[in-house]
N, C-alpha and C positions, 0 to 999 in steps of 0.2 A: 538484543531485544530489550524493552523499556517498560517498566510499570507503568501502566497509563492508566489516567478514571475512567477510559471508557472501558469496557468491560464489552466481552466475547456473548453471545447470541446467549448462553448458560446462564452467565455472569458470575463463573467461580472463578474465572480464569480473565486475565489484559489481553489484550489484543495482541499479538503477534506481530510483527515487521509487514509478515506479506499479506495474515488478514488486512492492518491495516491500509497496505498496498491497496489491494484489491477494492478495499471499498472507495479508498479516494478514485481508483478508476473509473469506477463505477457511479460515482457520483458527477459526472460532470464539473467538478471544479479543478479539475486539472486537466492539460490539454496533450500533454506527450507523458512518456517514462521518468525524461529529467523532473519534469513539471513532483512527479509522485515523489520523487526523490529528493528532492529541496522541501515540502512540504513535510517528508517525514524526519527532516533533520531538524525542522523549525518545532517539532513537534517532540524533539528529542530523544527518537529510536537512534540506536547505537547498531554497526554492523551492519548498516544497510547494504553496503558493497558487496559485502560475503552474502547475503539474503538475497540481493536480488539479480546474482552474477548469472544465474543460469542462462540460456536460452530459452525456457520451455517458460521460465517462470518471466520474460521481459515481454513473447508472444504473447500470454496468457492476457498480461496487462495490454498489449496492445489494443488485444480483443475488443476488453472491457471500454476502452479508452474510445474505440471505433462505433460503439456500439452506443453508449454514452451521447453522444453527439447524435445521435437519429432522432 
């Protein structure tokens, strides 16, 4: 995970790998998994791979990613 200036819904706390997963899904600017994945390297989270290895957690984004696009 990576100190980042954006700051978590609180804002005591950075944003997380998968928070910020989740929101780049959710926002429409990225179009698949990898898409989220290259943006959060360019962005300089660390451990992406170990973060978002799950299944529960690449469906999850898919969701968002599907949903995004309506």
């Amino acid at each position: 995970m990576r100190v980042d200036s954006r700051q978590s819904e609180s804002m005591s706390e950075p944003l997380t790998t998968i928070e910020r997963a989740i929101q780049l899904a959710q926002s429409s600017d990225c179009r698949s998994v990898n898409d989220v994945r290259q943006r959060l390297r360019r962005e300089g989270y660390i451990g992406i791979g170990a973060d978002l290895a799950g299944v529960a957690i690449n469906r999850e984004l898919v969701g968002y990613l599907h949903a995004a696009r309506r």
